[in-house]
N, C-alpha and C positions, 0 to 999 in steps of 0.2 A: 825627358827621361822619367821624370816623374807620372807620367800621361799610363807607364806603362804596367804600372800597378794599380791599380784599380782601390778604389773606398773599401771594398768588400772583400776583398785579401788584406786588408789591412784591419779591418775589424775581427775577420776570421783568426787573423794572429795573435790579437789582443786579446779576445777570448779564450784561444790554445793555453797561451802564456799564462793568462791570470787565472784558470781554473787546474789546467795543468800543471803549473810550476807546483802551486802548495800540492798537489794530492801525489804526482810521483813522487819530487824532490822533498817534498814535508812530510809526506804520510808512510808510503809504500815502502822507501827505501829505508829511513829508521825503522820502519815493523823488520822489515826483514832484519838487519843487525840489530834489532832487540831493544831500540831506545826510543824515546819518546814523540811527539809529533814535533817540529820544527816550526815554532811560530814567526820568525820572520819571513819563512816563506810566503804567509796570509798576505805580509808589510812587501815584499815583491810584486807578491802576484796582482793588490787592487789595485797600482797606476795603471797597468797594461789593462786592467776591465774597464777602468772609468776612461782612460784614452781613448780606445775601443770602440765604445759606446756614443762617448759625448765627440772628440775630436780624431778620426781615425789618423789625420795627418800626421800627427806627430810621431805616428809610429813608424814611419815613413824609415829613419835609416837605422833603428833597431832592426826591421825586416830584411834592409840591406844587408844589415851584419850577420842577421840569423842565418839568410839565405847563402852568402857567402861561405858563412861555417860550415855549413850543412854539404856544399860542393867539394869543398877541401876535403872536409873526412869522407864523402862519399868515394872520390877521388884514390884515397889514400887506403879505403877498406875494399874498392872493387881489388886493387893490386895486389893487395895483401889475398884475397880471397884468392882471385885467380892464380896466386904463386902456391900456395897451398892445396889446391883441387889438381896444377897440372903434378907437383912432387908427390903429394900422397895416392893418387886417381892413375894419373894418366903413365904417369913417369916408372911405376911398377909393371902396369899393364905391356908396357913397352917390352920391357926387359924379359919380363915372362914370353911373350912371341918370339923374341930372337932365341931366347933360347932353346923354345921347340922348335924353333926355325918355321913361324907360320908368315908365308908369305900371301896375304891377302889381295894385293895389289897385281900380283904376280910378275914381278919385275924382275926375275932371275931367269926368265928368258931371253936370252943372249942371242942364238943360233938362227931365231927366225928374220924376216924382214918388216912384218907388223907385229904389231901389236892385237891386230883384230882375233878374235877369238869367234868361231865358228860355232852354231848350237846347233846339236844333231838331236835335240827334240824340238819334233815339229808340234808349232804355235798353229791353232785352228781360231781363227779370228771370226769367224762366222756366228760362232755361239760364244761370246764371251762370258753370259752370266748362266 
């Protein structure tokens, strides 16, 4: 199982971690609410560099964990996303059709025996472009 992360995802992550952690979670996110830089994030971030660097292994089931996180909320925000685009998007758009009665599908056809629909303009396939 281990075979299946590679050295190079594992250093890649030590580097995200240890440069990333202090500069979003230390820097960006106190400027924005107005307060100072966050210096333990620096005391976070350099195991995961010097790991990194010198032993990538040990970062081994940090990454496990990280990656796990990262599927649960992916998991939890596609749902959330897609409940929100079909009630605000789709679930209006709906209602508006019935209500002018636009039958796009055309399924209010009842009386015939197909469904096929006939086209009485004639297609010239000779010259298509």
């Amino acid at each position: 199982m281990k075979s299946s992360i590679s050295k190079k995802q594992l250093r890649q992550f030590g580097f995200v971690i240890g440069f990333g952690f202090p500069i979003i979670i230390g820097f960006f996110i106190p400027i924005i609410s107005g307060h100072a830089f966050k210096i333990w994030t620096i005391w976070l971030g350099i195991p995961f560099l010097l790991a990194g660097k010198i032993c990538p292994n040990l970062l081994f089931y940090p990454f496990k964990l990280w990656m796990r996180i990262g599927l649960i909320l992916g998991w939890i925000n596609s749902r959330i996303i897609l409940s929100v685009v079909f009630i605000v998007v789709l679930q209006p758009i709906s209602l508006i059709m019935k209500i002018f009665g636009y039958d796009p599908l055309r399924q209010k056809k009842i009386n015939q025996k197909s469904y096929r629909e006939i086209n009485e303009k004639s297609i010239e396939l000779t010259r298509i472009f």
